[in-house]
C-alpha positions in Angstrom: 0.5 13.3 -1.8 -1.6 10.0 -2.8 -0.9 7.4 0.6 -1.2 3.9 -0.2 -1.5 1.4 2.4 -0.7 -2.2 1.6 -0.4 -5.6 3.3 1.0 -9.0 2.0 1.7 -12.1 3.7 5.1 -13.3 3.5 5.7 -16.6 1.6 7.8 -19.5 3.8 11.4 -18.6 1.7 11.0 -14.8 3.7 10.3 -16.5 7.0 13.3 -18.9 6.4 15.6 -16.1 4.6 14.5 -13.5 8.4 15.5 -16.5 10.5 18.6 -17.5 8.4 19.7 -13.6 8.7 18.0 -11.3 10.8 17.5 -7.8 9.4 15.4 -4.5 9.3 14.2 -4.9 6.1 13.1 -1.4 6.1 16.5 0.1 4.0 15.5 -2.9 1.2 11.9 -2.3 1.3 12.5 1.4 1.0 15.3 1.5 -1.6 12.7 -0.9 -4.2 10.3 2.2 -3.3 12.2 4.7 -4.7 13.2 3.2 -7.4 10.0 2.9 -8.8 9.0 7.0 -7.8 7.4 6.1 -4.2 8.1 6.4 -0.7 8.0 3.9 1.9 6.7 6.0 5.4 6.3 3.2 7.6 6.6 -0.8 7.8 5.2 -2.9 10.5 5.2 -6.9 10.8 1.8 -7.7 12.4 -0.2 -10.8 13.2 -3.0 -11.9 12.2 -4.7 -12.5 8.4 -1.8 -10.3 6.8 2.0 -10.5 7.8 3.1 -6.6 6.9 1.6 -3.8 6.2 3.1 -0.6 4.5 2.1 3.1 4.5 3.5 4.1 0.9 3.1 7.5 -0.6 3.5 8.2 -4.3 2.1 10.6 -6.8 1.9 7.6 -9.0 -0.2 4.8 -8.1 1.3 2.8 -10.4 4.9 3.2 -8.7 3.6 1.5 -5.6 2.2 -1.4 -7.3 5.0 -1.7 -9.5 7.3 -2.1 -6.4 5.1 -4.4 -4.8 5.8 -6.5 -8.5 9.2 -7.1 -7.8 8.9 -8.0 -4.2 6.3 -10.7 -5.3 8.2 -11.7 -8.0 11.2 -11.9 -5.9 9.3 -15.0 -3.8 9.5 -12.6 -0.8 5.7 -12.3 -0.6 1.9 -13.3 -1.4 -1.5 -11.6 -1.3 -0.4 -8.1 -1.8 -3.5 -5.5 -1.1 -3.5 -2.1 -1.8 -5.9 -0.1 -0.8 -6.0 4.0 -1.3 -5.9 5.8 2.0 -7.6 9.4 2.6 -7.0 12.4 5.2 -9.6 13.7 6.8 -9.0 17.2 5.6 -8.6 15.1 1.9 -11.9 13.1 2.6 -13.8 16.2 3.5 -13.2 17.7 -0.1 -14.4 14.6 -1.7 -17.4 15.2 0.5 -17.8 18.6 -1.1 -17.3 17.4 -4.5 -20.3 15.3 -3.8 -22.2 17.5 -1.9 -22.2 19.8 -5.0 -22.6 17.1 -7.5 -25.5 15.4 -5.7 -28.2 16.9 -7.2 -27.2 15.9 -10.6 -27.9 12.1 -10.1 -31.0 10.8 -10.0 -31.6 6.7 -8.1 -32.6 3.7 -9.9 -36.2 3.9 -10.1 -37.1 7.9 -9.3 
């Protein structure tokens, strides 16, 4: 299944909202994921440029995204990025799809 891995930053209304009522905002996070036809895998606050990062799995990329709409709608977060993620056994086929389609394509300027 299609991983997705995305990071926001979280807007000062989360930070308040966390300090106001601690939580694992796992169960909330997950429940908005599968609504929209995804699946939340892991969650992890982290410092740095990006205040969480997700590991979301979905055969629909638009599910994730779609998920991520609402949150940022919400005022919960900012600067979402999502970025597909590969296996290696997954990357290793793309590599054969290229091998094998390599010879096709010819360089600017050859």
């Amino acid at each position: 299944m299609p991983t997705f891995i995305m990071t926001a930053n979280l807007t000062q209304q989360s930070m308040q909202g966390m300090i106001d009522k601690p939580e694992d905002r796992r169960a909330a996070l997950g429940a908005l994921f599968t609504a929209t036809g995804a699946t939340l895998k892991d969650l992890y606050f982290t410092a740095g440029e990006r205040d969480i990062l997700m590991i979301v799995e979905s055969d629909d990329p638009n599910a994730a995204v779609a998920a991520a709409m609402v949150a940022g709608a919400s005022g919960a977060g900012t600067g979402l990025q999502t970025v597909r993620a590969w296996t290696p056994a997954e990357f290793a086929e793309i590599a054969k799809k290229a091998g094998a389609a390599a010879s096709s394509y010819r360089k600017p300027g050859d």
